[in-house]
TIMIKOL-982191 format. One line per field, with one value per atom (N, C-alpha, C): residue in one letter; x, y, z; atom name; residue number from 1. Coordinates in nm, 3 decimals, decimal comma, m for minus. Atoms other than C-alpha are relative to their C-alpha. Example, Ala and Ser with C-alpha at 12.3 -4.5 7.8 and 13.67 -1.06 7.14 Angstrom:
2
residuo	a a a s s s
X	0,089 1,230 0,090 m0,082 1,367 m0,077
Y	m0,119 m0,450 0,120 m0,119 m0,106 0,109
Z	0,000 0,780 0,000 m0,006 0,714 0,073
atomo	N CA C N CA C
num	1 1 1 2 2 2
***
This chain:
128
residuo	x x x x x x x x x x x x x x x x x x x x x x x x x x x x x x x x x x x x x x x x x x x x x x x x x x x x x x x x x x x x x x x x x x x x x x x x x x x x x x x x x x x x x x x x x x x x x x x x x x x x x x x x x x x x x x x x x x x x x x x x x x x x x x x x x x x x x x x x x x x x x x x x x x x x x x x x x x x x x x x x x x x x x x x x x x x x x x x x x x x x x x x x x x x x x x x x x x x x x x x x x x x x x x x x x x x x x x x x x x x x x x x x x x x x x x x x x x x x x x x x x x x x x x x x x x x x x x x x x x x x x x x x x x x x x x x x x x x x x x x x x x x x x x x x x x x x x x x x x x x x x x x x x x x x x x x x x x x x x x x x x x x x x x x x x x x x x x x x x x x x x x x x x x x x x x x x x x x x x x x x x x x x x x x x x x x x x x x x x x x x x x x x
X	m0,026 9,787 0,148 m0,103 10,129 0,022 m0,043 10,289 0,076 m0,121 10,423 0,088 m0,117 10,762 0,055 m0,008 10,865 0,120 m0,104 11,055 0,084 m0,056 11,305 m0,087 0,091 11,086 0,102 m0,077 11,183 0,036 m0,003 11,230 m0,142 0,146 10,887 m0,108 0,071 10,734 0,069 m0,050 10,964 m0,065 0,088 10,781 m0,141 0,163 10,423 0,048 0,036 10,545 0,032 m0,059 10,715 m0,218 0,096 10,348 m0,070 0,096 10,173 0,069 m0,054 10,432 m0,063 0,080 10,303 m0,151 0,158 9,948 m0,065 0,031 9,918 m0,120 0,067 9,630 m0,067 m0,038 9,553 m0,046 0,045 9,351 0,073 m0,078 9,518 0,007 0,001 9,403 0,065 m0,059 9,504 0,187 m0,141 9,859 m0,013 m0,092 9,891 0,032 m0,015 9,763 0,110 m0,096 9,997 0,131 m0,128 10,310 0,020 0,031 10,225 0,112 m0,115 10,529 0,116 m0,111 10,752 m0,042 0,067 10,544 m0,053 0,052 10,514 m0,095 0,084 10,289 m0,133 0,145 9,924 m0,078 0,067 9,651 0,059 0,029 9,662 0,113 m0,186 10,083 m0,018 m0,022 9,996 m0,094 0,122 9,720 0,074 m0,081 9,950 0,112 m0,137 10,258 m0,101 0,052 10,038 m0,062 0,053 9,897 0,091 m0,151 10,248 0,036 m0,052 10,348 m0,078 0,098 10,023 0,056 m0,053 10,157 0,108 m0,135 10,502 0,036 0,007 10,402 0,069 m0,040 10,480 m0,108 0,100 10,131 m0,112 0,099 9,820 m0,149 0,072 9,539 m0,187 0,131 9,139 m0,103 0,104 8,862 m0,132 0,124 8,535 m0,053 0,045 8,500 m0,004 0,054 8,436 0,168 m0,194 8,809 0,055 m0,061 9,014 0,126 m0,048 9,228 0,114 m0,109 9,595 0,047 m0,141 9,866 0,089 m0,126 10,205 0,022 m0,018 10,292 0,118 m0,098 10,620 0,087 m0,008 10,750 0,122 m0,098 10,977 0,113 m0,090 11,240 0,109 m0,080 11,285 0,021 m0,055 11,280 0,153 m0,125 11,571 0,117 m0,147 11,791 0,030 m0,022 11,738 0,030 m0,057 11,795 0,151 m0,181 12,177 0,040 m0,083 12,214 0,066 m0,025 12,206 0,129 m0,077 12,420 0,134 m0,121 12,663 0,066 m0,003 12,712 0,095 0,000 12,725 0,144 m0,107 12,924 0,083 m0,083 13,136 0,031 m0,079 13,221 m0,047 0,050 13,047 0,061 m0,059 13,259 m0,097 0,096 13,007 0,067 m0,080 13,283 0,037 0,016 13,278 m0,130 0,183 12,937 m0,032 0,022 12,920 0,090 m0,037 13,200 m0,034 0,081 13,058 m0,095 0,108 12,749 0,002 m0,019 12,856 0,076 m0,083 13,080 m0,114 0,094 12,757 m0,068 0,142 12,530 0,030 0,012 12,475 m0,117 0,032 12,403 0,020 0,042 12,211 0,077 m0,039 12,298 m0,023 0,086 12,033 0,048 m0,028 12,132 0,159 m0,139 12,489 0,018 0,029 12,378 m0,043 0,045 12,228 0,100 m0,131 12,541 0,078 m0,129 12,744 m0,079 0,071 12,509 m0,013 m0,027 12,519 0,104 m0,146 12,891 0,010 m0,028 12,884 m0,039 0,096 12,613 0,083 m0,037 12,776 0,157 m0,066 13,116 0,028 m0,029 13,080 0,019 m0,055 13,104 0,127 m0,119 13,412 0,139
Y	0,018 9,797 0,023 m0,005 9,729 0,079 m0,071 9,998 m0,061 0,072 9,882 0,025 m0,016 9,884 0,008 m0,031 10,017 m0,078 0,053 9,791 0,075 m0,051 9,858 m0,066 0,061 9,784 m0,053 0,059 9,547 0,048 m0,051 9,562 0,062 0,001 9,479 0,128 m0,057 9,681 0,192 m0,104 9,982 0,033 m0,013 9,969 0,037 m0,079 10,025 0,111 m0,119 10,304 0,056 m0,120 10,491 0,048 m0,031 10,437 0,102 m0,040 10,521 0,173 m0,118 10,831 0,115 m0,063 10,954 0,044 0,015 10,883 0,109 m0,035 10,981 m0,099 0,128 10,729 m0,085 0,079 10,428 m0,139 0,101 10,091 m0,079 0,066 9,773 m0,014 0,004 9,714 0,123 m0,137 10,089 m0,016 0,012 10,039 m0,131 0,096 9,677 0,036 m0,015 9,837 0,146 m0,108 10,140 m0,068 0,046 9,913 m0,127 0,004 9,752 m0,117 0,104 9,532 m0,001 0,015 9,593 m0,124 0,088 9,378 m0,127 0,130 9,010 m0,094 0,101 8,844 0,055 m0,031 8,866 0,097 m0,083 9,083 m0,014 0,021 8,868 m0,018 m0,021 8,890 0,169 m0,150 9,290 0,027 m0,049 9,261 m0,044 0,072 9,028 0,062 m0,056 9,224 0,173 m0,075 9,549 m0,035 0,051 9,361 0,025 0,003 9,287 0,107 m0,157 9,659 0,057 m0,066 9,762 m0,054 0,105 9,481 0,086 m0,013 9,649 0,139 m0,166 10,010 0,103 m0,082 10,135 0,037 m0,064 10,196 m0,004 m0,047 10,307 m0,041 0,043 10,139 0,076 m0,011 10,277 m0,069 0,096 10,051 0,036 m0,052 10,275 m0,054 0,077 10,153 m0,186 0,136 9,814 m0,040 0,036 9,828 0,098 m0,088 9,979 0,052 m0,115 10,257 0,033 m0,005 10,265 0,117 m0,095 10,556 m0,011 0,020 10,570 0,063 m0,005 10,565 0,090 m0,127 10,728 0,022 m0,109 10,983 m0,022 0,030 10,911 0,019 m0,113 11,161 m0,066 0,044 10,978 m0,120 0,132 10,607 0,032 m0,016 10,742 0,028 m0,021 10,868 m0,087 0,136 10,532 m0,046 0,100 10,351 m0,009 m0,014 10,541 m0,006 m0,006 10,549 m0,158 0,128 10,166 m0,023 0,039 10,121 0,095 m0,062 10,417 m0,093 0,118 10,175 m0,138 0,110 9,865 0,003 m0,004 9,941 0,098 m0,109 10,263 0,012 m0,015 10,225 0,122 m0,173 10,546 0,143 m0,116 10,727 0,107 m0,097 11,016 0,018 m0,057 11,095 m0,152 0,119 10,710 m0,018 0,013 10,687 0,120 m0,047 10,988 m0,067 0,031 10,929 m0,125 0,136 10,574 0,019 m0,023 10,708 0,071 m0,050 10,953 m0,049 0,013 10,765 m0,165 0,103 10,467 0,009 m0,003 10,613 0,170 m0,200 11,002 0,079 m0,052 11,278 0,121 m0,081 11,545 0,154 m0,152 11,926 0,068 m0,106 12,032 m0,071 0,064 11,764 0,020 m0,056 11,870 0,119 m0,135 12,221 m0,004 0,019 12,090 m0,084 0,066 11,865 0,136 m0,168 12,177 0,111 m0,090 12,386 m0,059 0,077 12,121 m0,009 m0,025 12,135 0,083 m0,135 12,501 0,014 m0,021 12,452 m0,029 0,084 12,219 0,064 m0,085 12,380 0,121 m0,161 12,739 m0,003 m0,027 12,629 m0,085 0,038 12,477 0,097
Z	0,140 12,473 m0,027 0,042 12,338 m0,172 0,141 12,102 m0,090 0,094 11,762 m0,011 0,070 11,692 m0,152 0,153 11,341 m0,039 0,061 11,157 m0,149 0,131 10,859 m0,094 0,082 10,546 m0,110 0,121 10,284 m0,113 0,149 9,929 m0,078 0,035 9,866 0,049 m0,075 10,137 m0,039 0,057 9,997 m0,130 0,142 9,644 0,070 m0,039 9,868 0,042 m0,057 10,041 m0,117 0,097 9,728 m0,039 0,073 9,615 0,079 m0,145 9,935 0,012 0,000 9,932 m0,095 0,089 9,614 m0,039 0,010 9,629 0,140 m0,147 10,012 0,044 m0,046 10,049 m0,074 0,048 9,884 0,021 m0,060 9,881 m0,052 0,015 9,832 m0,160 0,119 9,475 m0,090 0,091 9,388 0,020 m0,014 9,520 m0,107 0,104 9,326 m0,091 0,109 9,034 m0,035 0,042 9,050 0,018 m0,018 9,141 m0,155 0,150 8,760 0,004 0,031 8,619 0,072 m0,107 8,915 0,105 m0,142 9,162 m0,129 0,047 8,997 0,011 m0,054 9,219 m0,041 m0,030 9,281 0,089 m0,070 9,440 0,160 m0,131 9,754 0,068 m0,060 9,797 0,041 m0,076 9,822 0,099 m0,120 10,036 0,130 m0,088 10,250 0,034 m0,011 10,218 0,079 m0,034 10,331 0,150 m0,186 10,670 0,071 m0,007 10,719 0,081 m0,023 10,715 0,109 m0,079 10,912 0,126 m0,124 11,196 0,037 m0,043 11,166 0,011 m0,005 11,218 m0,137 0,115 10,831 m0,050 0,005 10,764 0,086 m0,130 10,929 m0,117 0,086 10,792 0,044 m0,032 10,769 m0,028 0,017 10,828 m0,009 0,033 10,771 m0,092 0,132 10,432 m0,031 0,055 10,276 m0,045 0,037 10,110 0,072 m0,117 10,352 m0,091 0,044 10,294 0,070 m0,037 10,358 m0,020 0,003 10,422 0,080 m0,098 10,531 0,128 m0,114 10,884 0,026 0,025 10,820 m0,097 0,103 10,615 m0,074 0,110 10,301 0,050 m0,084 10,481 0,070 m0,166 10,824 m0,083 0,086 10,582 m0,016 0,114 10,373 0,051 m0,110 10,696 0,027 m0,096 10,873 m0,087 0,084 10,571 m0,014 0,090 10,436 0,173 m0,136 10,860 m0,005 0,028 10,828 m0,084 0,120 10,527 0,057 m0,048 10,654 0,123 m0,107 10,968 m0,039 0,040 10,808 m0,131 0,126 10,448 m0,001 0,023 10,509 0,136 m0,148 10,904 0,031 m0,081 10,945 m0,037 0,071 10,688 m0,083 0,086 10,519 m0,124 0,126 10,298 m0,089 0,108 10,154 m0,045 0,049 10,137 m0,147 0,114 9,911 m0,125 0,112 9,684 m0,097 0,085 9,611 m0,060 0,092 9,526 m0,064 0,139 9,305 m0,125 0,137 9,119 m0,052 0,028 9,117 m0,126 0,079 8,885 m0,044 0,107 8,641 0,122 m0,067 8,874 m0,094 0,030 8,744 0,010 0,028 8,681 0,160 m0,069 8,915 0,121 m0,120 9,215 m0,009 m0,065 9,158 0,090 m0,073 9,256 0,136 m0,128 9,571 0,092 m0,132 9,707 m0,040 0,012 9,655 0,065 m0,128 9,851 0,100 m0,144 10,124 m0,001 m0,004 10,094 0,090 m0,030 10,141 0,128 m0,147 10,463 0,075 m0,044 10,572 0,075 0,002 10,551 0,079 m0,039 10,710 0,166 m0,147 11,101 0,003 m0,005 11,007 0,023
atomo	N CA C N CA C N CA C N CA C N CA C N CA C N CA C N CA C N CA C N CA C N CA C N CA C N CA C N CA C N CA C N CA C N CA C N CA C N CA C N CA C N CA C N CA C N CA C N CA C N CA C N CA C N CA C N CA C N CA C N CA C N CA C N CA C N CA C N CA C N CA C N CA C N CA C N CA C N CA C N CA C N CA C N CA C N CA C N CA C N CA C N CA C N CA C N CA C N CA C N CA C N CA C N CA C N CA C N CA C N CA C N CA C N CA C N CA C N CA C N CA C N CA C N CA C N CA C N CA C N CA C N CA C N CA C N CA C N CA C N CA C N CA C N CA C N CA C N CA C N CA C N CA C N CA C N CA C N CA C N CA C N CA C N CA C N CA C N CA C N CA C N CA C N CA C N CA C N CA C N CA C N CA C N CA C N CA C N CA C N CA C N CA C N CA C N CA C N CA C N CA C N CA C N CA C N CA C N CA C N CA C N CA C N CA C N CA C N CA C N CA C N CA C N CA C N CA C N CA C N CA C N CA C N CA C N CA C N CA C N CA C N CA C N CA C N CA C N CA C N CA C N CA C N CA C N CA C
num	1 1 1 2 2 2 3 3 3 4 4 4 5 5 5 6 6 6 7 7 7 8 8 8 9 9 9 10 10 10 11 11 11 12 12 12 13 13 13 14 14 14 15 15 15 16 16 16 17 17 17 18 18 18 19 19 19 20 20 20 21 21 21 22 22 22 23 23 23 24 24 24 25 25 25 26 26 26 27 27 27 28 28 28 29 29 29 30 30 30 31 31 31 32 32 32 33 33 33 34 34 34 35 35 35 36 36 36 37 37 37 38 38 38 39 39 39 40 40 40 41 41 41 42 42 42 43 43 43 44 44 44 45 45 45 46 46 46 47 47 47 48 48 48 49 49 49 50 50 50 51 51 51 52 52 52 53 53 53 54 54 54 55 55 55 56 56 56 57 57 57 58 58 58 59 59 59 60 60 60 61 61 61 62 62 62 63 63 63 64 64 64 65 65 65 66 66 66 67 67 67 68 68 68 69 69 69 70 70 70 71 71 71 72 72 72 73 73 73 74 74 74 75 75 75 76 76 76 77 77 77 78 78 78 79 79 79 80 80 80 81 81 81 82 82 82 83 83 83 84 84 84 85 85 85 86 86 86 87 87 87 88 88 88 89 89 89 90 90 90 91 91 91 92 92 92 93 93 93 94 94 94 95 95 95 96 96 96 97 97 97 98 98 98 99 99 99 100 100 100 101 101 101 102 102 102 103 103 103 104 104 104 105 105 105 106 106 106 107 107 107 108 108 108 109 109 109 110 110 110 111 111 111 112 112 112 113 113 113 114 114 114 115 115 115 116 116 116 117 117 117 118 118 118 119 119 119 120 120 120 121 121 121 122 122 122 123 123 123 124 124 124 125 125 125 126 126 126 127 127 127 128 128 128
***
């Protein structure tokens, strides 16, 4: 038996897991209907886009039941490294220190998430 290889997930396939993240498990109809006016298409684009994922090692699907019962394969966490690893790579040459300042000066960063890059500063910081 050949092991799957985990692909990077799309756009699309990024909107099931946030769900799949939140929910923890999840039949196809419960994910469409929780992905609401973000997801345009039809039932049978998320049932299709969910095979997809199962094929491409992002979820792990259970077949006991009649409607089978999806959860994510892997963990929001490891997604979100591989993803900014990608993009650090690709759009910042592998600079950490461009990558942040772009994204702080992208978008309003909270009180409470300022308090936490400034304690990863500090971590970060002390075997220096």
């Amino acid at each position: 038996m050949t092991r799957k290889r985990r692909q990077r997930p799309t756009e699309g396939e990024l909107a099931i897991l946030r769900v799949l993240w939140n929910r923890g498990r999840a039949t196809v109809r419960e994910v469409h209907e929780a992905l609401g006016g973000r997801q345009r298409s039809g039932y049978t684009t998320t049932l299709k886009l969910m095979q997809i994922m199962h094929d491409k090692g992002l979820v792990r699907r259970d077949e006991r039941q009649f409607a089978h019962v999806y959860e994510p394969a892997v963990s929001e966490e490891k997604t979100q490294k591989t993803l900014v690893g990608d993009l650090l790579a690709k759009a910042f040459d592998g600079s950490v220190g461009k990558l942040v300042m772009q994204a702080l000066a992208a978008g309003e960063v909270s009180p409470q998430e300022l308090d936490e890059i400034r304690r990863l500063l500090g971590e970060h910081g002390k075997g220096l």
